[in-house]
C-alpha positions, 0 to 999 in steps of 0.5 A, a space after each residue: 251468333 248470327 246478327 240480323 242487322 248485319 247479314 242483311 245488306 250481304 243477302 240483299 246484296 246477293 238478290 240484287 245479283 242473282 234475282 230468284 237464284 238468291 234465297 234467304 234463310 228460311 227458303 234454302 237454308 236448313 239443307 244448306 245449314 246442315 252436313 254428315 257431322 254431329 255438329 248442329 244446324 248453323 244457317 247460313 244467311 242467304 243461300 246462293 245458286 250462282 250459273 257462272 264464274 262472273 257471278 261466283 266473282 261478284 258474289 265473292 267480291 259483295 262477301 269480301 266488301 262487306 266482310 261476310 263469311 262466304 261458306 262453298 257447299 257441293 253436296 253437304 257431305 262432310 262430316 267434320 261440319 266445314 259447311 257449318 254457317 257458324 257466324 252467318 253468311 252467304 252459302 254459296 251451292 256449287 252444284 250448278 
């Protein structure tokens, strides 16, 4: 289960880096919280759209400092739920 509290500084963290690129959960996080498997919804808590390799290095490095599980979607296609945000985090959309 997702702890508000704590997946607050890693989505503030990411919009501090990203600006409008950054979304929390409620604006990005149904499409990105969702695969092909039967699994169900587990969303992640911010949804990020990083436009270069500087910005997937600083978005790692703010994941890993505060140890938030940082989940790589490319196009939500896997059905044995690898996307699935299951413990929060920072879903960071490599389709840029």
């Amino acid at each position: 289960m997702n702890n508000p509290a704590s997946s607050t500084r890693p989505a503030r963290g990411v919009a501090s880096l990203l600006g409008d690129r950054a979304r929390p959960r409620a604006a990005a996080a149904e499409h990105h919280g969702k695969d092909e498997s039967y699994f169900p919804y587990a969303l992640p808590d911010a949804v990020v759209f990083p436009e270069s390799t500087e910005e997937v290095r600083a978005i790692v490095g703010l994941c890993r400092a505060t140890r938030t599980p940082l989940i790589p979607f490319g196009v939500g296609t896997s059905l044995e739920g690898h996307v699935l945000a299951i413990r929060g985090g920072v879903c960071v959309d490599l389709r840029a």
